[in-house]
ZAMARGU-4260 file (C-alpha; in steps of 0.2 Angstrom, whole numbers, plus 5000, padded with zeros to 4 digits):
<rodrens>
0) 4988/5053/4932 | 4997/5066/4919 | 5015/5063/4929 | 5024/5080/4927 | 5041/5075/4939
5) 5051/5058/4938 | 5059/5056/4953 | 5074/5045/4953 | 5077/5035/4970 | 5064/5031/4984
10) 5078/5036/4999 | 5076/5051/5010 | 5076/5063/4998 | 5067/5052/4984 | 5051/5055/4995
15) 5054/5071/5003 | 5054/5078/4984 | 5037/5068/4978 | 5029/5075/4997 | 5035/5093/4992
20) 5029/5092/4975 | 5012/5083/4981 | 5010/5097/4993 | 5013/5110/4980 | 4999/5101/4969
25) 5012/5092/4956 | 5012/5076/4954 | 5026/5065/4952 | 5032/5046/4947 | 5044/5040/4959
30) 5056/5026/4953 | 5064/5014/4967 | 5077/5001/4962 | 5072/4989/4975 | 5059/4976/4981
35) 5052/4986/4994 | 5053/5004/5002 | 5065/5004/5016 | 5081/5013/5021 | 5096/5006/5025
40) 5107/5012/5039 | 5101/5014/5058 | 5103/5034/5067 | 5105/5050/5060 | 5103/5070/5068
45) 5092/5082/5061 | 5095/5101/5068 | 5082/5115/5067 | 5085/5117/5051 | 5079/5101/5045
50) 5064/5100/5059 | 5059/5115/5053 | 5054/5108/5037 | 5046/5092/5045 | 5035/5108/5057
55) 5031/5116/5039 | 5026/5099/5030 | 5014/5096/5046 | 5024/5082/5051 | 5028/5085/5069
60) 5017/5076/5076 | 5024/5061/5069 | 5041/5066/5073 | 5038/5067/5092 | 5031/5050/5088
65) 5048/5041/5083 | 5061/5052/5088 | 5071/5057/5102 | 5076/5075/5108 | 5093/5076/5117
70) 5097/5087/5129 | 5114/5092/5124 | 5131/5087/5114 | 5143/5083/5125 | 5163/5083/5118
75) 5175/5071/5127 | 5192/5064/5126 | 5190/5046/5119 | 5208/5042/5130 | 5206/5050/5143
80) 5186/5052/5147 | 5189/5071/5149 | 5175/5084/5145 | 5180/5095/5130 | 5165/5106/5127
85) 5147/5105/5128 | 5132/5112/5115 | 5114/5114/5124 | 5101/5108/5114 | 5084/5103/5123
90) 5076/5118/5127 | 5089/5131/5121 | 5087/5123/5102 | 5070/5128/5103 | 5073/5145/5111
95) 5087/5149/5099 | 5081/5143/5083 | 5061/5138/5087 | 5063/5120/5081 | 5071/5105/5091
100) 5087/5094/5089 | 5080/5080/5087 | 5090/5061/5083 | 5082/5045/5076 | 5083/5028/5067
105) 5084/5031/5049 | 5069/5020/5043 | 5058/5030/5054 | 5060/5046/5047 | 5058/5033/5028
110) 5042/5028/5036 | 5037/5044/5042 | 5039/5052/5022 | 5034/5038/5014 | 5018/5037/5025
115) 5014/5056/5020 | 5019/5054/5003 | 5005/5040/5001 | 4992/5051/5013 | 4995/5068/4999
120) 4989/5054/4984 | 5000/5062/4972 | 5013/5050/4968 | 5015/5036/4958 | 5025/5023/4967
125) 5034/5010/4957 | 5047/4997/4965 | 5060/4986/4955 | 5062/5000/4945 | 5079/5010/4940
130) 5084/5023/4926 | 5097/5018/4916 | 5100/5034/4907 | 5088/5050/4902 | 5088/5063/4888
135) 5080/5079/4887 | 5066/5081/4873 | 5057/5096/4865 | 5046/5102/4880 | 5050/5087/4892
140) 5062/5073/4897 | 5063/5054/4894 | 5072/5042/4906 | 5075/5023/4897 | 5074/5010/4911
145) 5084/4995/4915 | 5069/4985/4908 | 5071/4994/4892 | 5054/5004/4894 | 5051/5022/4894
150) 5044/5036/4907 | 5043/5051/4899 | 5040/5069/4912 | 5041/5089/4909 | 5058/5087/4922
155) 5069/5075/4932 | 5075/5074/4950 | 5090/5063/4952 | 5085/5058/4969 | 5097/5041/4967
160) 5112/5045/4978 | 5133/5043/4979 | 5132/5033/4964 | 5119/5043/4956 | 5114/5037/4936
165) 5108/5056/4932 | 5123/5064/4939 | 5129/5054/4927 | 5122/5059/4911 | 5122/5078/4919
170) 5139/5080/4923 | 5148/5065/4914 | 5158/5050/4922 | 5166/5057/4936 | 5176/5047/4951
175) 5169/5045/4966 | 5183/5049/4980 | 5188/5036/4994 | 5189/5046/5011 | 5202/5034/5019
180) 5190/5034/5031 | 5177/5017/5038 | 5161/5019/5047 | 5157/5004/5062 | 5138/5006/5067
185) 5127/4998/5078 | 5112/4999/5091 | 5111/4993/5108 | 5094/4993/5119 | 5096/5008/5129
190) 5091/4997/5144 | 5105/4985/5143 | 5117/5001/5148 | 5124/5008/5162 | 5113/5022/5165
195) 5127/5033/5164 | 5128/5028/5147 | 5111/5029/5142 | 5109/5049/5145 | 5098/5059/5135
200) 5113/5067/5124 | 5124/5066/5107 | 5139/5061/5115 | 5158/5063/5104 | 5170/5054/5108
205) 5187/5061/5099 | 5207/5053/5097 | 5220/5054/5086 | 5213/5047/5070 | 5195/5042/5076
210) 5179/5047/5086 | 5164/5039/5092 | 5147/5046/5093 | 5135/5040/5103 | 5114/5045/5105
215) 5097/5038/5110 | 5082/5034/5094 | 5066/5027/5094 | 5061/5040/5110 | 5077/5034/5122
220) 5073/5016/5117 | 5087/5012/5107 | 5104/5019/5109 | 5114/5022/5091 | 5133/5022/5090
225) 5145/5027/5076 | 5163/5023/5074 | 5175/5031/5063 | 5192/5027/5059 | 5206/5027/5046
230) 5206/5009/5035 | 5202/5002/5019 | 5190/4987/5017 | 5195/4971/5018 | 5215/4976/5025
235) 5210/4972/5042 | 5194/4979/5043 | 5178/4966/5038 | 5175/4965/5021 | 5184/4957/5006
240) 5198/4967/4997 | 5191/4971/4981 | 5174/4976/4990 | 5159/4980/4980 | 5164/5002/4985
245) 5144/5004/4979 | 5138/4991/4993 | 5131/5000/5008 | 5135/4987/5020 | 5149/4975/5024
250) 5152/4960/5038 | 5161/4969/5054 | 5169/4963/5067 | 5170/4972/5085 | 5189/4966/5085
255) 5194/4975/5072 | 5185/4991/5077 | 5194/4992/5094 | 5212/4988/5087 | 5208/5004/5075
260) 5201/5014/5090 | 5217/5011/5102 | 5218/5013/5122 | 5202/5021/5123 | 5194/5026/5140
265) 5184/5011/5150 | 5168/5022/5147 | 5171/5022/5131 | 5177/5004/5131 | 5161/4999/5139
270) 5148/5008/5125 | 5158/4996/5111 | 5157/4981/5123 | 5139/4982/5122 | 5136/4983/5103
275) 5129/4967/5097 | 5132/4968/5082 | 5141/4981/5068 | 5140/4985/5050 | 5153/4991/5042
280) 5152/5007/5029 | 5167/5014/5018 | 5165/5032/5017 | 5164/5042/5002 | 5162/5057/4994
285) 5165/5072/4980 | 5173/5087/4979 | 5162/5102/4984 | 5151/5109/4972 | 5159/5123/4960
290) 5142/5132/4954 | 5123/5130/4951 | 5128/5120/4936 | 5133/5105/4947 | 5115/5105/4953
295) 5102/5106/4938 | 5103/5107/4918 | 5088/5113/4908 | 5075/5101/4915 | 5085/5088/4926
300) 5091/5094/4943 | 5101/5083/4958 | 5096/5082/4975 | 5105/5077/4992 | 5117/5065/4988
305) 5118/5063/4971 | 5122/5083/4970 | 5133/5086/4985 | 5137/5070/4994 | 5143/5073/5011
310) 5154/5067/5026 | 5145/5064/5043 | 5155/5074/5052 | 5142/5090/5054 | 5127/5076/5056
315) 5118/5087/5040 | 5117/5071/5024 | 5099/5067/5027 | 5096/5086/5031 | 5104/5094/5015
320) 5092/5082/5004 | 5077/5087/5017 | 5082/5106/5013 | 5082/5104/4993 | 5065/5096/4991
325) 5058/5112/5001 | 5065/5122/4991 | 5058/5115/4976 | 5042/5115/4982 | 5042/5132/4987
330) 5048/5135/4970 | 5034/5126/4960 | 5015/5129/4959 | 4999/5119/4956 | 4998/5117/4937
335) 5017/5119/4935 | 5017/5127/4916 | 5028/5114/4906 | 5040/5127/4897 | 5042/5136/4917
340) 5052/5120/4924 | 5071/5126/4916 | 5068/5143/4924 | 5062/5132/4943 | 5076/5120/4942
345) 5088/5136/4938 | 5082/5144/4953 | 5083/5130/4964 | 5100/5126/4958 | 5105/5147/4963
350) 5095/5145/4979 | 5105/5129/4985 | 5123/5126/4980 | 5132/5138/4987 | 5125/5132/5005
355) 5127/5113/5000 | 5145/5117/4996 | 5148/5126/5010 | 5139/5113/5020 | 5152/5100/5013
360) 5167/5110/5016 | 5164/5112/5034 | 5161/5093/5037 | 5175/5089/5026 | 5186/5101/5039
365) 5177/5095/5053 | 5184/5077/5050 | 5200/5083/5051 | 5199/5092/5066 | 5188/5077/5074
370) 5205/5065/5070 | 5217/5077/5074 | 5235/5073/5083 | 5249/5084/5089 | 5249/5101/5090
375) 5231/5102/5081 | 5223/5091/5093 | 5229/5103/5106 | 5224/5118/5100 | 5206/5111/5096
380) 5206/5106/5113 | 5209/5121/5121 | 5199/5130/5107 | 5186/5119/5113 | 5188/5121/5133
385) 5187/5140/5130 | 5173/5145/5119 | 5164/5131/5123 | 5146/5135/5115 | 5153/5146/5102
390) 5161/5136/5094 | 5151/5122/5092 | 5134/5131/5088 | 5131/5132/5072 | 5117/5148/5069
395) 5123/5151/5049 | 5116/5131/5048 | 5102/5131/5061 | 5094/5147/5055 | 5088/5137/5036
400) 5084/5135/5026 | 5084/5150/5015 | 5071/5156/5008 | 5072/5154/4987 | 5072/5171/4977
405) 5053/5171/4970 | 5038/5175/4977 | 5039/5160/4992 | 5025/5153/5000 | 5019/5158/5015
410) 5024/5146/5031 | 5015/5150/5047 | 5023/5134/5054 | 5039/5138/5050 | 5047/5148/5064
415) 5062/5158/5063 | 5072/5167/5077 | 5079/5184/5074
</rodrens>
């Protein structure tokens, strides 16, 4: 097979690339570090933005399969227990924006790419395998592996996250930023709830320098929970000091989490108590992007993380990565000609960054406001209490993603409200 794309990294949007270039007729060689395909991790949200590209890739079906559909977000006081604000999704996501809300278990929607990926039979899958650096050449690009060996490709997607290698030889060495912040995650069997905790809904919980959140996977099976607070590894929060910052996950324990969380409200209390078992996740991330240049050079581009790593606090990570392989592969064409690929990866690039940046301001923002005290908190409460829907809905977000400047493809599947 004449492998026109290297794709760096077999995560979410390592595979949402190759399955957007395989639909478009390119094929690709996908490069994963470990032994096995799998994601690490447990729940994540996907708006209308991001089911809209799953409808447009034929892969509802196998959404409905795995996923969950929550009826609403509902805001409340972590203290307190008091209602803030409230977001209908359900049926009012589909009305507004013609795609669902949906929530699930990140190695489903792994399994659910990977699966299609393998069905499209355009992509070279190799395990145990990681770049270790890359170099344009006349009319292509070569990427030198850790074994020493050489893959050689007309253009590269550095696919390989936070820590990416490409980014790397892109932009130069630059630091990764320490958020200050730690993420607790775990899963509790929906049937070992309360049922008033086992609700169909995304449920946030927010107090002074933390908040919770809370929603049902694996169809209502499984209940996923998130806690943020302020910490550093290993000073009084799991870990070692000195932790490896690139590991994904560290030993937790539940102690910990609800010294950080403070006099939270029984309800709340209660959703914690019920956790079996938490991992712990230091959150990083980068400075927003500045220009098109931050997301591909000549014949290497970035996607997702590696380009425009984001906070959790607008649920849009897995998303954004979700949204620039579409775009990519609305960019490309059967037979891709090999001196055409700067000019795609230039376009993606003007199509994308000034969204991912904007994406990555608003949850960057939207931490601060989730942690608030004082005077802040207060007015975000009562900001919250009076426009309710309004300000909580998101319709610039919802309504992607855009469509790329050159002749796009036609999507029948892809519905749009106006």
């Amino acid at each position: 097979m004449n492998q026109q794309v290297i794709v760096a990294g077999g995560g979410i949007g390592g595979l949402a690339c190759a399955l957007a270039l395989a639909r478009s007729g390119v094929p690709s060689v996908l490069l994963e570090q470990a032994a096995a395909f799998g994601e690490v991790g447990a729940g994540l949200q996907l708006g209308p933005n991001a089911t809209r590209v799953l409808a447009d890739w034929e892969l509802d079906d196998a959404l409905q399969a795995c996923a969950a559909f929550p009826e609403a977000l509902h805001v409340r006081d972590a203290h307190h227990g008091t209602d803030l604000g409230q977001l209908r999704l359900g049926a009012m996501a589909l009305a507004r924006y013609g795609q669902p809300y949906a929530t699930l278990h990140r190695a489903d929607l792994h399994a659910l790419l990977l699966a299609a990926v393998q069905e499209q039979g355009l992509t070279e899958l190799r395990l145990n395998t990681r770049l270790a650096s890359c170099a344009e050449t006349p009319g292509g690009v070569s990427a030198t592996l850790d074994d020493g060996s050489t893959q050689v490709g007309e253009a590269l997607l550095g696919c390989d996250g936070l820590w990416s290698r490409v980014r790397s030889q892109l932009l130069g060495a630059q630091v990764v930023r320490a958020s200050g912040h730690l993420a607790y995650r775990g899963m509790v069997r929906a049937g070992d709830l309360p049922v008033a905790l086992r609700a169909n809904l995304v449920t946030a919980w927010l107090g002074p320098w933390m908040h919770v959140v809370h929603y049902p996977v694996r169809g209502g099976e499984w209940i996923n929970v998130v806690a943020v607070v302020h910490g550093v590894l290993g000073q009084g929060h799991g870990g070692e000091p000195g932790s490896d910052p690139q590991s994904w996950s560290h030993e937790a324990r539940a102690a910990d989490l609800k010294r950080a969380l403070g006099p939270v409200c029984t309800e709340l209390l209660s959703m914690v108590d019920a956790v079996p078992a938490w991992s712990l996740w230091a959150l990083n991330d980068r400075l927003a992007m500045t220009g098109a240049h931050e997301h591909a050079q000549g014949r290497v581009a970035l996607v997702g993380d590696a380009a425009h790593p984001l906070r959790p606090y607008l649920a849009q990570g897995a998303a954004m990565a979700i949204e620039d392989a579409w775009t990519l592969g609305r960019l490309v064409r059967p037979g891709q000609a090999r001196d055409d690929w700067p000019q795609v990866l230039a376009r993606y690039a003007e199509t994308r960054w000034q969204r991912n940046a904007r994406v990555q301001q608003h949850s960057q923002r939207n931490g601060r406001i989730f942690h608030a005290t004082g005077v802040v908190r207060w007015g975000r409460d009562t900001a919250m209490r009076w426009l309710g829907e309004r300000l909580l809905d998101n319709p610039w977000l919802y309504d992607g993603p855009p469509e790329p400047e050159q002749d796009p493809i036609p999507s029948p599947r892809s519905q749009r409200k106006t």
